[in-house]
N, C-alpha and C positions, 0 to 999 in steps of 0.2 A: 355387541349390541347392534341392532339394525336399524337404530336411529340416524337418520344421517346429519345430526347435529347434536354435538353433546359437550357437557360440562366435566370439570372433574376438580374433586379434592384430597392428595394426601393430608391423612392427619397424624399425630403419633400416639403411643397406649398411653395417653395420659387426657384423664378428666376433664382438663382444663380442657381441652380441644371439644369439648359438645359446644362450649359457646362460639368458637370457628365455625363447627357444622351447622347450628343455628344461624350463624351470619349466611351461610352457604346456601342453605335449602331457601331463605328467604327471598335472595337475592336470584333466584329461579322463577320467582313468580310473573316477573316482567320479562325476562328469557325467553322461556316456555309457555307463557300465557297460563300460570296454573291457576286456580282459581281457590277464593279462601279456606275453602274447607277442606278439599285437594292439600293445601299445601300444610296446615295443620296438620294432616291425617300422616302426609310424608315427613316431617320433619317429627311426631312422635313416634312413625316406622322407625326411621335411621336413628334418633337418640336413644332408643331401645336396642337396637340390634349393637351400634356401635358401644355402646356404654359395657355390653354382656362381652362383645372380644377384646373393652379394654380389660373387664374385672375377669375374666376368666377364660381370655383366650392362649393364656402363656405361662407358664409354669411359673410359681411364685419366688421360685429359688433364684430366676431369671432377674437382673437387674438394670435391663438395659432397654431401649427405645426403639421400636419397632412401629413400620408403616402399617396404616389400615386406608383402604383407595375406595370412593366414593364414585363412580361416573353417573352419572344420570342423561338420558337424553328423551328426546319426543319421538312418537310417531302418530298416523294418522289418528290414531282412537285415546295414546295418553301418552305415559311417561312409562320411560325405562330405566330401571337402578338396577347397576351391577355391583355390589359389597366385595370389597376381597380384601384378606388377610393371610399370614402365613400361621395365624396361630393353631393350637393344637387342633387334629380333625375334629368339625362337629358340625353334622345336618340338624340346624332346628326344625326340619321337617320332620325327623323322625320322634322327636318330644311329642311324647302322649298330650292330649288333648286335658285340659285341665278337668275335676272334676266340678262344675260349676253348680251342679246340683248341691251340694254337700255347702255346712256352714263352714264360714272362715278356719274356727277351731279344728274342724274335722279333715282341713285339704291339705295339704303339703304347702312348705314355703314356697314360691315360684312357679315360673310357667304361666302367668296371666301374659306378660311379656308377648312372647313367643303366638300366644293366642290369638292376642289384640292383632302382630300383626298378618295372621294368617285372616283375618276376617276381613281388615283393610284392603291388603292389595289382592289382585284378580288374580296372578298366579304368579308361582315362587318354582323355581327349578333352582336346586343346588349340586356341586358337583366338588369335585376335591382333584386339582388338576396340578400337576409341579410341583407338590406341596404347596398347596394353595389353595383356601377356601373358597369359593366363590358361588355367592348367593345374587340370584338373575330374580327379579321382581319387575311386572307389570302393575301400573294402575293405570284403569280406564278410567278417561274422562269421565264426568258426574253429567247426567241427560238433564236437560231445562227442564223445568216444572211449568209440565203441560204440553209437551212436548211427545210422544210416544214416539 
């Protein structure tokens, strides 16, 4: 990350941990100076992202407790989240684009997730390093209103 000030949270593949993450991303707001909607926007990025590598990032047969690492830090324009896990490889960059044209009945279960948060943050690089997931997210700052 090229923040030179950052946060971080191990959590384990278990549900219970979105309410930690919620404590987590919250408790950034006065850190990093996020701002309310900024930080809404972040904390349903990472409850979305996190929730998909606890429900499907590790084989089912598996029965055991595994880390997923959270850092987040600022720079001059927003914030920075780095997601890493070791679960099974997978770029959600590469998930097609939903069909949002098309009615409910007519679309595939899933992939609004993944959508929502490609729309949010300003840019997502992922990479598969050591066996290691690792999804790099910017979000810029939000410009004052009336402000150009």
């Amino acid at each position: 990350m090229g923040a030179s000030e950052s946060e971080s949270i191990v959590l384990s593949n278990d549900l219970q941990e979105l309410e930690r993450l919620a404590a987590f991303i919250r408790s950034l707001a006065v850190t990093f100076d996020i701002d309310e909607k900024s930080l809404f926007q972040l904390n349903l990025v990472c409850d979305e992202l996190v929730t998909n590598i606890i429900l499907y990032g590790y084989p089912s047969s598996e029965n055991r407790m595994h880390e997923i690492r959270l850092d987040v830090g600022q720079n001059l324009t927003g914030w920075e989240l780095r997601l890493t896990d070791r679960g099974i490889p997978f770029n959600p960059l590469l998930k097609a684009a939903p069909r949002t044209d098309l009615t409910i009945e007519d679309r595939g279960i899933g992939g609004l997730g993944i959508h929502f948060v490609r729309q949010v943050m300003d840019e997502l690089i992922y990479e598969r390093l050591n066996g290691e997931n690792i999804l790099m997210m910017t979000k810029n700052r939000m410009k004052e209103e009336g402000v150009s």
